[in-house]
PyMOL Python script that loads the backbone (N, CA, C, O; Angstrom):
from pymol import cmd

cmd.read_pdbstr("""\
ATOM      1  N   UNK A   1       0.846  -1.165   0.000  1.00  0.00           N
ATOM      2  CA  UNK A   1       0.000   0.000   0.000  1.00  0.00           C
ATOM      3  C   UNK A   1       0.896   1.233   0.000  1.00  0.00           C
ATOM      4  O   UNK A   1       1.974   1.348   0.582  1.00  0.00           O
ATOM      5  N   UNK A   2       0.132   2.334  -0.914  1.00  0.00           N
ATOM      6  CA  UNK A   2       0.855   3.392  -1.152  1.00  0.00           C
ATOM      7  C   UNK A   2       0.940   4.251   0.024  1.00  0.00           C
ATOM      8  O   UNK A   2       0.366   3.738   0.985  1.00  0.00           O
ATOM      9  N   UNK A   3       1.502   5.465   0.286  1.00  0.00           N
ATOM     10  CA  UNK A   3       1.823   5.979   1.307  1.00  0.00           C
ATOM     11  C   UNK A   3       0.595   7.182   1.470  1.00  0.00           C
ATOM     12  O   UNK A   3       0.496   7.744   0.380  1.00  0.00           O
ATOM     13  N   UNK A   4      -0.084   7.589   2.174  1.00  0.00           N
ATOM     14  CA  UNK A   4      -1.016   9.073   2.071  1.00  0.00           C
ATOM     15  C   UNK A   4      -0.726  10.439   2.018  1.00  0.00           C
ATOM     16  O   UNK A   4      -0.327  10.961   3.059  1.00  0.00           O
ATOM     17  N   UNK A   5      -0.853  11.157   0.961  1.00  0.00           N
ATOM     18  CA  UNK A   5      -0.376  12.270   0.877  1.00  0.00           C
ATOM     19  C   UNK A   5      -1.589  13.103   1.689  1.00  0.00           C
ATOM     20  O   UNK A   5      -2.681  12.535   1.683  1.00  0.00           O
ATOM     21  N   UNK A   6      -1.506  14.400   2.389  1.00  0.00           N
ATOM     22  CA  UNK A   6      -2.201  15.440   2.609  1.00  0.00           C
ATOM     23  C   UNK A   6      -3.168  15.523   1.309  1.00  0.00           C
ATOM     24  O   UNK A   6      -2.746  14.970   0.293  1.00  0.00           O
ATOM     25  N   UNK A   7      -4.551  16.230   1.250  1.00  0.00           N
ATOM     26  CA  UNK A   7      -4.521  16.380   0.108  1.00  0.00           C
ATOM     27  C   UNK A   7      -4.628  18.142   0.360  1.00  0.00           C
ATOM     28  O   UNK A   7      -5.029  18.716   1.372  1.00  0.00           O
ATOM     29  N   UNK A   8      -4.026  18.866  -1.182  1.00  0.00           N
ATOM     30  CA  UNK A   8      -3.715  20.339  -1.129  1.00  0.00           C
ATOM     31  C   UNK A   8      -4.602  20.883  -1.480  1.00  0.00           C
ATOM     32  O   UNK A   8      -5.049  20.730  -2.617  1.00  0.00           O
ATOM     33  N   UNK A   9      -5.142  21.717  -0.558  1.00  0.00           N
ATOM     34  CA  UNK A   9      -5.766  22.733  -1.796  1.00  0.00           C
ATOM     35  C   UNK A   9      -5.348  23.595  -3.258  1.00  0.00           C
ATOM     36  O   UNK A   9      -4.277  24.118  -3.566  1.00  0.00           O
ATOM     37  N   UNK A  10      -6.679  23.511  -4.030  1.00  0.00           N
ATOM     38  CA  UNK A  10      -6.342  24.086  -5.375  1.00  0.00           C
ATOM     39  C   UNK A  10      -5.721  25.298  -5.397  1.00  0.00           C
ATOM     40  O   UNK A  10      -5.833  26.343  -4.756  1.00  0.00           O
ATOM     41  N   UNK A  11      -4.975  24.866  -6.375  1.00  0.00           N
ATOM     42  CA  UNK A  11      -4.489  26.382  -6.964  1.00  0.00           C
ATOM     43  C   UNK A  11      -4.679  27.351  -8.125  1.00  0.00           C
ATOM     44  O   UNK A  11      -4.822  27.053  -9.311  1.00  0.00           O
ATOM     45  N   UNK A  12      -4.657  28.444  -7.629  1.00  0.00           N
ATOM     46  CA  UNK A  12      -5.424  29.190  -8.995  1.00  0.00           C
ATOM     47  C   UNK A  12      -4.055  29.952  -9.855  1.00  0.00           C
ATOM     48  O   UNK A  12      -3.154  30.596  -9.318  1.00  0.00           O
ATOM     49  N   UNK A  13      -4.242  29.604 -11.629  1.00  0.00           N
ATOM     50  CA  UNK A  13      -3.648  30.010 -11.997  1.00  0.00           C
ATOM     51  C   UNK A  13      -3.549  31.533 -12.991  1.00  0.00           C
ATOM     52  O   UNK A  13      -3.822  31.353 -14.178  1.00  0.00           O
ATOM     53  N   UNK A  14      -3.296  32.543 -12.708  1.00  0.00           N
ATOM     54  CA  UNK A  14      -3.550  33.530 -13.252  1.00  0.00           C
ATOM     55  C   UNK A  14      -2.685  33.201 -14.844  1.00  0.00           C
ATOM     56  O   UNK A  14      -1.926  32.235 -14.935  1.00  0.00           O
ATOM     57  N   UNK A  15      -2.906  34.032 -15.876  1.00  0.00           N
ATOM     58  CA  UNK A  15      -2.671  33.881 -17.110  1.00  0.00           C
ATOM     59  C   UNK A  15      -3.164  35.299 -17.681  1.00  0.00           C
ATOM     60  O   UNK A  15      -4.220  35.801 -17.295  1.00  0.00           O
ATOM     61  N   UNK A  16      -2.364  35.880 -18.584  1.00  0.00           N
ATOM     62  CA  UNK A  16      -2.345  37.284 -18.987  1.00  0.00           C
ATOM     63  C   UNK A  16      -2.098  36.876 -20.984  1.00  0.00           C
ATOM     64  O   UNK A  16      -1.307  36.225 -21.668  1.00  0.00           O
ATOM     65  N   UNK A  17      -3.385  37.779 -21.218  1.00  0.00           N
ATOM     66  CA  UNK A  17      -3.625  37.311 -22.680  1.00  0.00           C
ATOM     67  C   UNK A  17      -3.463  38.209 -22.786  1.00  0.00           C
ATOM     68  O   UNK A  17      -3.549  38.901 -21.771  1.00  0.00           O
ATOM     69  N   UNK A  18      -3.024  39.023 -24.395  1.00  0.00           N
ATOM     70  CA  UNK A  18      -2.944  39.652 -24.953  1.00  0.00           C
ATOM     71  C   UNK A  18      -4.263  39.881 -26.125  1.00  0.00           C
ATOM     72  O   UNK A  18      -4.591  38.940 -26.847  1.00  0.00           O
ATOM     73  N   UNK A  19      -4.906  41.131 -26.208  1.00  0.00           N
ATOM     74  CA  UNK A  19      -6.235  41.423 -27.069  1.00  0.00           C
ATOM     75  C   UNK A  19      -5.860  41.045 -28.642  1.00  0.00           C
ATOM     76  O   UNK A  19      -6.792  41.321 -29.398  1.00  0.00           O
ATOM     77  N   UNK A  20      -5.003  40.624 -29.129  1.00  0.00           N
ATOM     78  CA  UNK A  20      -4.614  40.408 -30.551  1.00  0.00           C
ATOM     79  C   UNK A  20      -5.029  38.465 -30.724  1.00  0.00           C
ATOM     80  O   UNK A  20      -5.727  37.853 -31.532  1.00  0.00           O
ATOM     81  N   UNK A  21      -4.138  37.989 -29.447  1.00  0.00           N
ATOM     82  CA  UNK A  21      -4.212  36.745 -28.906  1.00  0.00           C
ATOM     83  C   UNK A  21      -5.618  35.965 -28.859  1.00  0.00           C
ATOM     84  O   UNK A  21      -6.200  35.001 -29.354  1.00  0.00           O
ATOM     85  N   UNK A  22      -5.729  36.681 -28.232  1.00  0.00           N
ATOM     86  CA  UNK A  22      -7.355  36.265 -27.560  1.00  0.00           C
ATOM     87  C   UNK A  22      -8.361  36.867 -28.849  1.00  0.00           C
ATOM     88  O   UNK A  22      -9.442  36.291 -28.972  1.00  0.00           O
ATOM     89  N   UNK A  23      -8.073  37.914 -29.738  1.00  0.00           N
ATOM     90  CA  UNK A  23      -9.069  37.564 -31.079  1.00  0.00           C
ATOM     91  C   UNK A  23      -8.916  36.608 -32.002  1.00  0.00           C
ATOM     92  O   UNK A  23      -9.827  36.130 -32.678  1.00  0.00           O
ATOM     93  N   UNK A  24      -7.304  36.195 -32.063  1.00  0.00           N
ATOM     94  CA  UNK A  24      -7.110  35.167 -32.643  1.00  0.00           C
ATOM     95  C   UNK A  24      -7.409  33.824 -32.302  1.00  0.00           C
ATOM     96  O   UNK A  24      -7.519  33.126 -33.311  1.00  0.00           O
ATOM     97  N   UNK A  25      -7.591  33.179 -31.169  1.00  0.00           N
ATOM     98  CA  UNK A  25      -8.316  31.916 -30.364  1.00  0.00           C
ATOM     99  C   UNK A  25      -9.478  32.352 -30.625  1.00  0.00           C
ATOM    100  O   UNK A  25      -9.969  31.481 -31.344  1.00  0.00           O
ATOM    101  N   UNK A  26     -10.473  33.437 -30.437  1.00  0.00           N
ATOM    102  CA  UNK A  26     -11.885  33.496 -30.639  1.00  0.00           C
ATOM    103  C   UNK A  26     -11.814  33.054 -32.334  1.00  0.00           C
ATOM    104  O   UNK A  26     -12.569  32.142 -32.672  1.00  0.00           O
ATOM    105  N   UNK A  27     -11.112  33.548 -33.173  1.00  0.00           N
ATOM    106  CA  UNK A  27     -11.418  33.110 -34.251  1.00  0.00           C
ATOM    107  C   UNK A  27     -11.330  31.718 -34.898  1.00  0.00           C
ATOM    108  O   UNK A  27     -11.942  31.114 -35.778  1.00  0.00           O
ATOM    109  N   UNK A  28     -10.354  31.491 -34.117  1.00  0.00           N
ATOM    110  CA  UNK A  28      -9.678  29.952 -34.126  1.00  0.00           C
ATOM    111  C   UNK A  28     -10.989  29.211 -33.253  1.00  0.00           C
ATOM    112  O   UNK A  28     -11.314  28.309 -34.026  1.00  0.00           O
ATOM    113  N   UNK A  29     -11.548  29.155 -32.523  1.00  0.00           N
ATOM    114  CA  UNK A  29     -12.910  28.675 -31.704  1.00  0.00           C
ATOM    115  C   UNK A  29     -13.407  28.695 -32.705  1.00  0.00           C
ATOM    116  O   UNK A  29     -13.233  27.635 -33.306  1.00  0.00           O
ATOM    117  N   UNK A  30     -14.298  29.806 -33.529  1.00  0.00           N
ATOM    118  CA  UNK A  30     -15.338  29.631 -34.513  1.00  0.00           C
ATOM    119  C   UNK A  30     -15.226  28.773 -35.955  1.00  0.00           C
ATOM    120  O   UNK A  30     -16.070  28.224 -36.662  1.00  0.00           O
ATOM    121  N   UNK A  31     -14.019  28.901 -36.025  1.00  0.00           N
ATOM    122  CA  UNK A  31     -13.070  28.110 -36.813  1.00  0.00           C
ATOM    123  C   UNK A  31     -13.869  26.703 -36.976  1.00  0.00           C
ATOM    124  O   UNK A  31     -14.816  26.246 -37.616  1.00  0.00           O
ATOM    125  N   UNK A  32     -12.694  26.202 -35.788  1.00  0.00           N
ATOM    126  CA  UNK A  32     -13.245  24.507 -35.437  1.00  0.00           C
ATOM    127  C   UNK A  32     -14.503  24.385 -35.267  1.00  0.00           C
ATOM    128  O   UNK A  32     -14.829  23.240 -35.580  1.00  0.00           O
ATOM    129  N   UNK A  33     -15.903  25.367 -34.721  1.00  0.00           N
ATOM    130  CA  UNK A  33     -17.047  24.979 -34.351  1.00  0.00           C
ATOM    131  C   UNK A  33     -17.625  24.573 -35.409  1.00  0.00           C
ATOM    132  O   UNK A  33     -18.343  23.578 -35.501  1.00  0.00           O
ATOM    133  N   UNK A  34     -17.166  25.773 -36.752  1.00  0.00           N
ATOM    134  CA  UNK A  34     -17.943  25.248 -37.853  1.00  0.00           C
ATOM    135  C   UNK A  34     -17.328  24.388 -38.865  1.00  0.00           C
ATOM    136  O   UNK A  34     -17.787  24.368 -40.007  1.00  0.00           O
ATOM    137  N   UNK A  35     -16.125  23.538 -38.458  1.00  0.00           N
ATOM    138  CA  UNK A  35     -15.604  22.617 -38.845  1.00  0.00           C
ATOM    139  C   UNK A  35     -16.542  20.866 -38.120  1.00  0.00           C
ATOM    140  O   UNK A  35     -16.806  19.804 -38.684  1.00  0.00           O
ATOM    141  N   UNK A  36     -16.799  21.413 -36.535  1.00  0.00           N
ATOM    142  CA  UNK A  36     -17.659  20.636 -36.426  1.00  0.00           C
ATOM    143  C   UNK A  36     -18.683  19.959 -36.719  1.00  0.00           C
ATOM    144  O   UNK A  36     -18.977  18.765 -36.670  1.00  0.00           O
ATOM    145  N   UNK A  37     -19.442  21.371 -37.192  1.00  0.00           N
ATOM    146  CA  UNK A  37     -21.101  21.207 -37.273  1.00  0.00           C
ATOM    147  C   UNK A  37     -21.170  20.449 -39.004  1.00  0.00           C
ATOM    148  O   UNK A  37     -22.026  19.677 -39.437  1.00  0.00           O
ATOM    149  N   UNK A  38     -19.891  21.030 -39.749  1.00  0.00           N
ATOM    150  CA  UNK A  38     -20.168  20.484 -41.187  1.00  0.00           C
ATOM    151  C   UNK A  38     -19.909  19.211 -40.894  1.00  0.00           C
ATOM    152  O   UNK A  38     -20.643  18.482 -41.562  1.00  0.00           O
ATOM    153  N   UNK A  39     -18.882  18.358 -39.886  1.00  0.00           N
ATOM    154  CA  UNK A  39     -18.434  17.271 -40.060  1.00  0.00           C
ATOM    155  C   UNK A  39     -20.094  16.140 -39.492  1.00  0.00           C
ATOM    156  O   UNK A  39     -20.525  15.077 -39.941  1.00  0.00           O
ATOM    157  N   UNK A  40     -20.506  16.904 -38.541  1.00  0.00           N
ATOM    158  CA  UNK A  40     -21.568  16.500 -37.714  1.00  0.00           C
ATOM    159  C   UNK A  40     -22.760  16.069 -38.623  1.00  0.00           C
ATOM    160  O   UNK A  40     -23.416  15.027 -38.621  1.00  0.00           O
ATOM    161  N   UNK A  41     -22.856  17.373 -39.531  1.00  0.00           N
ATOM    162  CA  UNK A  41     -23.866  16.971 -40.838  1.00  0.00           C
ATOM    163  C   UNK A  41     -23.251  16.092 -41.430  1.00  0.00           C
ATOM    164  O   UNK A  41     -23.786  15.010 -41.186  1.00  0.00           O
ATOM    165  N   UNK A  42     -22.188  15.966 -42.248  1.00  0.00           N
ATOM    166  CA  UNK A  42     -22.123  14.861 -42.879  1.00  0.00           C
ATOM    167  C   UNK A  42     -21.881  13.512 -41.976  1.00  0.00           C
ATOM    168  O   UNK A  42     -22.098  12.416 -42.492  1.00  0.00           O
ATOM    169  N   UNK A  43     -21.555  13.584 -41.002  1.00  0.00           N
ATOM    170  CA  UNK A  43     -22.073  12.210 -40.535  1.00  0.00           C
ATOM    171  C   UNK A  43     -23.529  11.813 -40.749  1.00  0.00           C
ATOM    172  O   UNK A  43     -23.800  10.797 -41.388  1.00  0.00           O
ATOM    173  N   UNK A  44     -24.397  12.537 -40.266  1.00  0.00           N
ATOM    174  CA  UNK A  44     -25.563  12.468 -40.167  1.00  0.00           C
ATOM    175  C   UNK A  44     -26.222  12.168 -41.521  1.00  0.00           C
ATOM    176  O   UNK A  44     -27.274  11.545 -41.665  1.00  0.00           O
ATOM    177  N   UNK A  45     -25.598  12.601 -42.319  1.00  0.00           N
ATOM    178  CA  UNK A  45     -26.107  12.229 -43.503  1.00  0.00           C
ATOM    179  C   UNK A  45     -25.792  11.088 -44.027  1.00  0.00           C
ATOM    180  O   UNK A  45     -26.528  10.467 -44.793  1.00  0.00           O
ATOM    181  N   UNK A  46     -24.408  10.638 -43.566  1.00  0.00           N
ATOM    182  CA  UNK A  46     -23.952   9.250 -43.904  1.00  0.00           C
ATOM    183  C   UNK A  46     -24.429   8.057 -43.346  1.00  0.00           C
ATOM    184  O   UNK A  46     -24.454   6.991 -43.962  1.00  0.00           O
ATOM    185  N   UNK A  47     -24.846   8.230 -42.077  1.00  0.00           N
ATOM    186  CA  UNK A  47     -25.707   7.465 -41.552  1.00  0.00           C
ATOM    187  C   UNK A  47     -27.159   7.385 -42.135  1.00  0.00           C
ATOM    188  O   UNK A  47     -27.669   6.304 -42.430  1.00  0.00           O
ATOM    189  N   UNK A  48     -27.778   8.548 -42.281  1.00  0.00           N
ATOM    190  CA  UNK A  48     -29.107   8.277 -43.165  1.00  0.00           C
ATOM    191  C   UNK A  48     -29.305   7.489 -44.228  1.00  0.00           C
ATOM    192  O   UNK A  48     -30.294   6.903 -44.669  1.00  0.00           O
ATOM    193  N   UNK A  49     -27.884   7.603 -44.649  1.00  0.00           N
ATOM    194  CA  UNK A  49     -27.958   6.875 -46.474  1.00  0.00           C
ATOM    195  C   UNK A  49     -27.348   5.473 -46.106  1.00  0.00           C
ATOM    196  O   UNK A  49     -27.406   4.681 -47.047  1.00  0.00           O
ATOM    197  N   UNK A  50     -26.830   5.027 -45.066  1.00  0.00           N
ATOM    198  CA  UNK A  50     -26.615   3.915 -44.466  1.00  0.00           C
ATOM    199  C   UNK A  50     -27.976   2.575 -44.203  1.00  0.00           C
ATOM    200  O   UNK A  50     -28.010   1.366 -44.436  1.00  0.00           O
ATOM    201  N   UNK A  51     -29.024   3.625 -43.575  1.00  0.00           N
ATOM    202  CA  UNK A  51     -29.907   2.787 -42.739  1.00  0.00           C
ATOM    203  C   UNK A  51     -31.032   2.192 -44.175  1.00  0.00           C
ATOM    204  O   UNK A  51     -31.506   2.709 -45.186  1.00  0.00           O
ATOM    205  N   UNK A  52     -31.060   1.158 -43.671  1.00  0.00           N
ATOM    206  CA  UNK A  52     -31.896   0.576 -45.366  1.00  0.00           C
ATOM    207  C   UNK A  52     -33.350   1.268 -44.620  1.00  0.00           C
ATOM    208  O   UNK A  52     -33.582   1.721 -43.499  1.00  0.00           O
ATOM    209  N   UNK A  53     -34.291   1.057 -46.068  1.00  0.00           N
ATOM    210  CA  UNK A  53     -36.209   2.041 -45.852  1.00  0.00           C
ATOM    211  C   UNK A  53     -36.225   0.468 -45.715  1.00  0.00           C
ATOM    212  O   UNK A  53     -35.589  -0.544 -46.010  1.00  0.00           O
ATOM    213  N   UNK A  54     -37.459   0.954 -45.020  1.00  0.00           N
ATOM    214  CA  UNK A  54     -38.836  -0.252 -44.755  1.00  0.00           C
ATOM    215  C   UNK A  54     -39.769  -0.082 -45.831  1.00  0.00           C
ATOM    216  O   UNK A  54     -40.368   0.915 -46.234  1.00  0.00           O
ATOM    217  N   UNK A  55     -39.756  -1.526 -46.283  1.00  0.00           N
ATOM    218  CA  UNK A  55     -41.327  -1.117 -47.423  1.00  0.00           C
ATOM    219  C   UNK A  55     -42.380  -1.817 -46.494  1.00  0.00           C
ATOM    220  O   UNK A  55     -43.570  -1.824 -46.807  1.00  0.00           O
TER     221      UNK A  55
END
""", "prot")
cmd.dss("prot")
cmd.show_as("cartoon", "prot")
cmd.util.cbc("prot")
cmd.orient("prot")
Protein backbone atom coordinates (compact mmCIF):
# COMPACT_ATOMS: atom_id res chain seq x y z
CA UNK A 1 0.00 0.00 0.00
CA UNK A 2 0.85 3.39 -1.15
CA UNK A 3 1.82 5.98 1.31
CA UNK A 4 -1.02 9.07 2.07
CA UNK A 5 -0.38 12.27 0.88
CA UNK A 6 -2.20 15.44 2.61
CA UNK A 7 -4.52 16.38 0.11
CA UNK A 8 -3.71 20.34 -1.13
CA UNK A 9 -5.77 22.73 -1.80
CA UNK A 10 -6.34 24.09 -5.38
CA UNK A 11 -4.49 26.38 -6.96
CA UNK A 12 -5.42 29.19 -9.00
CA UNK A 13 -3.65 30.01 -12.00
CA UNK A 14 -3.55 33.53 -13.25
CA UNK A 15 -2.67 33.88 -17.11
CA UNK A 16 -2.35 37.28 -18.99
CA UNK A 17 -3.62 37.31 -22.68
CA UNK A 18 -2.94 39.65 -24.95
CA UNK A 19 -6.23 41.42 -27.07
CA UNK A 20 -4.61 40.41 -30.55
CA UNK A 21 -4.21 36.75 -28.91
CA UNK A 22 -7.35 36.26 -27.56
CA UNK A 23 -9.07 37.56 -31.08
CA UNK A 24 -7.11 35.17 -32.64
CA UNK A 25 -8.32 31.92 -30.36
CA UNK A 26 -11.88 33.50 -30.64
CA UNK A 27 -11.42 33.11 -34.25
CA UNK A 28 -9.68 29.95 -34.13
CA UNK A 29 -12.91 28.68 -31.70
CA UNK A 30 -15.34 29.63 -34.51
CA UNK A 31 -13.07 28.11 -36.81
CA UNK A 32 -13.24 24.51 -35.44
CA UNK A 33 -17.05 24.98 -34.35
CA UNK A 34 -17.94 25.25 -37.85
CA UNK A 35 -15.60 22.62 -38.85
CA UNK A 36 -17.66 20.64 -36.43
CA UNK A 37 -21.10 21.21 -37.27
CA UNK A 38 -20.17 20.48 -41.19
CA UNK A 39 -18.43 17.27 -40.06
CA UNK A 40 -21.57 16.50 -37.71
CA UNK A 41 -23.87 16.97 -40.84
CA UNK A 42 -22.12 14.86 -42.88
CA UNK A 43 -22.07 12.21 -40.54
CA UNK A 44 -25.56 12.47 -40.17
CA UNK A 45 -26.11 12.23 -43.50
CA UNK A 46 -23.95 9.25 -43.90
CA UNK A 47 -25.71 7.46 -41.55
CA UNK A 48 -29.11 8.28 -43.16
CA UNK A 49 -27.96 6.87 -46.47
CA UNK A 50 -26.61 3.91 -44.47
CA UNK A 51 -29.91 2.79 -42.74
CA UNK A 52 -31.90 0.58 -45.37
CA UNK A 53 -36.21 2.04 -45.85
CA UNK A 54 -38.84 -0.25 -44.75
CA UNK A 55 -41.33 -1.12 -47.42
Amino acid sequence: MGTLLPKMPPQTLYVTVRRDELQRLREERDLLRQQVNALSLQLQQAQASDKPTLS
